[in-house]
C-alpha positions in Angstrom: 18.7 10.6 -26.0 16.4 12.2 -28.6 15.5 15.8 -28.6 11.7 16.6 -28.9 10.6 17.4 -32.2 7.1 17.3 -34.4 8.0 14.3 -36.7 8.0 10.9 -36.9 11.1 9.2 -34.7 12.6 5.9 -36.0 14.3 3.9 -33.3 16.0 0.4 -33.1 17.4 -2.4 -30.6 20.4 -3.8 -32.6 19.8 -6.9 -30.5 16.2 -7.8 -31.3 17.1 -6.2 -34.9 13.7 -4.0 -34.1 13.0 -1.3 -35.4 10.5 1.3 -33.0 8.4 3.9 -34.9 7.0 6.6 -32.7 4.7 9.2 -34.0 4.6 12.7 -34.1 1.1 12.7 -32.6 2.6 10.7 -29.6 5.9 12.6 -29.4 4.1 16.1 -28.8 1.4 14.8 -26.5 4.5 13.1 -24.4 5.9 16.5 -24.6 3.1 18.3 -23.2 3.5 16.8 -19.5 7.3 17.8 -19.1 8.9 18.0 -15.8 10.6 21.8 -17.3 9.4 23.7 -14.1 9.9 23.2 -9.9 6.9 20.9 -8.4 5.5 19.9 -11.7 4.4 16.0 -11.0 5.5 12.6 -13.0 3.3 12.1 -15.7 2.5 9.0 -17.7 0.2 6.6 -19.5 0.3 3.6 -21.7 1.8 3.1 -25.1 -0.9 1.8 -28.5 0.3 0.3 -31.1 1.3 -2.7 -33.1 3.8 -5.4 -34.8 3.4 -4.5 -38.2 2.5 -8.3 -39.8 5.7 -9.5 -41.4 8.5 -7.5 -40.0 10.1 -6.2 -37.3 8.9 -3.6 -36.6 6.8 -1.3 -34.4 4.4 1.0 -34.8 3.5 3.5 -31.5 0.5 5.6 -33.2 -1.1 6.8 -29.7 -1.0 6.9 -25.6 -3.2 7.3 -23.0 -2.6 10.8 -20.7 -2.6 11.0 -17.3 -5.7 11.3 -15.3 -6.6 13.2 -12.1 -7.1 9.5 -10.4 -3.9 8.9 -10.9 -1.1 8.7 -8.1 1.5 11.2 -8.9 4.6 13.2 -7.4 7.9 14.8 -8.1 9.3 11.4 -8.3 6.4 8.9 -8.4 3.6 8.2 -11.2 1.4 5.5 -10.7 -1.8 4.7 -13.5 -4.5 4.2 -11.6 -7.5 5.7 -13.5 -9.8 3.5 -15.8 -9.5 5.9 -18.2 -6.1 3.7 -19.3 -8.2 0.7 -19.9 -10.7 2.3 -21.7 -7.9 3.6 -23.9 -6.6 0.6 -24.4 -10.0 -1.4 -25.0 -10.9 1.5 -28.1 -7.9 0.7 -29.6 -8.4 -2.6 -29.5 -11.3 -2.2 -32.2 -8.6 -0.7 -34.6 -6.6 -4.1 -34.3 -3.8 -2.3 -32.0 -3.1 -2.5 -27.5 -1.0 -1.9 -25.0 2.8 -2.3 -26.2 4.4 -1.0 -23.1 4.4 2.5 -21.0 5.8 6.1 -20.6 6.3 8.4 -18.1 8.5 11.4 -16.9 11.2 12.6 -14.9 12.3 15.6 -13.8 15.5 15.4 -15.4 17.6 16.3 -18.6 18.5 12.9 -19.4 16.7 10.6 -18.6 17.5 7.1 -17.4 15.6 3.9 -15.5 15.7 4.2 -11.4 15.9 0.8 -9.8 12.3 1.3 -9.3 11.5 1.6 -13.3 13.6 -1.3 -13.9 12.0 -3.9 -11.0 8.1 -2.3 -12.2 9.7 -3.2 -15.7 10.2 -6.7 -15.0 7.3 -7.4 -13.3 5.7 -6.3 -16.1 7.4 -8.3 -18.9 6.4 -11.6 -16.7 2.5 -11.0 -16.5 1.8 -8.8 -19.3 2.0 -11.1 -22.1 1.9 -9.1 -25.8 1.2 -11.1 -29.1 4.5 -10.2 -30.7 7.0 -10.9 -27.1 8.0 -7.4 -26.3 7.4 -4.2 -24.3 8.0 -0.9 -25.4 9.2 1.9 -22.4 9.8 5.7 -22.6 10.9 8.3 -20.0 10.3 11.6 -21.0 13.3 13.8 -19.6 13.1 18.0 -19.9 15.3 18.4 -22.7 14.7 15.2 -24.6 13.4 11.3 -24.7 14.8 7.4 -24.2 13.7 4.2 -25.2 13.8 0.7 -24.7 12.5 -2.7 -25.8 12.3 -5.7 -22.9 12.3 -9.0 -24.2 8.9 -11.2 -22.7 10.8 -14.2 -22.4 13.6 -13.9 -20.5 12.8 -9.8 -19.1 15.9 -8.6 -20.4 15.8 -4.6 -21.6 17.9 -3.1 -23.9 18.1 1.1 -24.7 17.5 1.7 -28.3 18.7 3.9 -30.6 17.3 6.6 -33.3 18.0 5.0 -36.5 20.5 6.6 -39.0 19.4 9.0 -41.5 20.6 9.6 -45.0 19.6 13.2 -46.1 17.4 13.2 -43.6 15.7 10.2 -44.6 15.6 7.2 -42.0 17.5 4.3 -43.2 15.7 0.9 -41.7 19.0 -0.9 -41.2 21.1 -2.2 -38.0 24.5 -1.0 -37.6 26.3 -4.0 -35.6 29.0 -1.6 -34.1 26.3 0.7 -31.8 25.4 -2.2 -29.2 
């Protein structure tokens, strides 16, 4: 789990050696729809970004927020509003799309329901990127998860915040965490 904080977060799936970078833009407005308090709703939207040409890796630079035409409870957030697709259509002029979802739960740690997982699925079959992956987060009260599902075969792995050396991320894999 990673703790909320105003600065770029480095993650990485040790099996698709892929390294995940989420902005600090994204981590705060992610932050802003919390489940902290009794009878506040799931919230959620869609994940923009890109494959950075070249390499593996990531780059989550926005997200779209939830609407009011959205369906939404204590345990249920479903995108409904355009205003997702519109998101995802201006960023397509910038050369970036949809790379996945997030969404909360009202929760400390947070973790897939059997519901996430099948929606999950589903969604690695018919939503086709350019690069073969999707990129989900749950937003939990007291900090985040992630994970990476493989196209191809709809498998999902949880990834991990990559090390730091002096507080400076180190882009490499460490084959003993997976």
């Amino acid at each position: 789990m990673i703790e909320y904080r105003n600065e770029l977060i480095k993650m990485y799936s040790n099996k698709y050696k892929m390294i995940i970078n989420i902005s600090d833009n994204v981590i705060s407005n992610m932050n802003l729809y919390l489940q902290n308090k009794p009878f506040i709703n799931e919230s959620g939207g869609v994940l923009i970004g890109y494959k950075v040409r070249g390499y593996d890796e990531i780059i989550i630079e926005d997200i779209s927020l939830p609407d009011e035409k959205d369906e939404s409870s204590i345990i249920k957030f479903v995108r409904k509003s355009i205003s997702h697709i519109l998101k995802i259509k201006k960023a397509s002029l910038n050369n970036s799309f949809c790379i996945g979802n997030w969404h909360t739960h009202p929760v400390s740690i947070p973790c897939p329901s059997p519901t996430d997982l099948s929606t999950w699925k589903e969604e690695l079959f018919e939503c086709k990127s350019s690069f073969g992956f999707q990129v989900y987060i749950i937003c939990g009260i007291d900090g985040f998860k992630v994970w990476l599902g493989e196209e191809k075969t709809a498998n999902i792995v949880e990834c991990f915040e990559c090390e730091k050396n002096d507080g400076i991320y180190i882009d490499s894999f460490n084959e003993n965490v997976l």
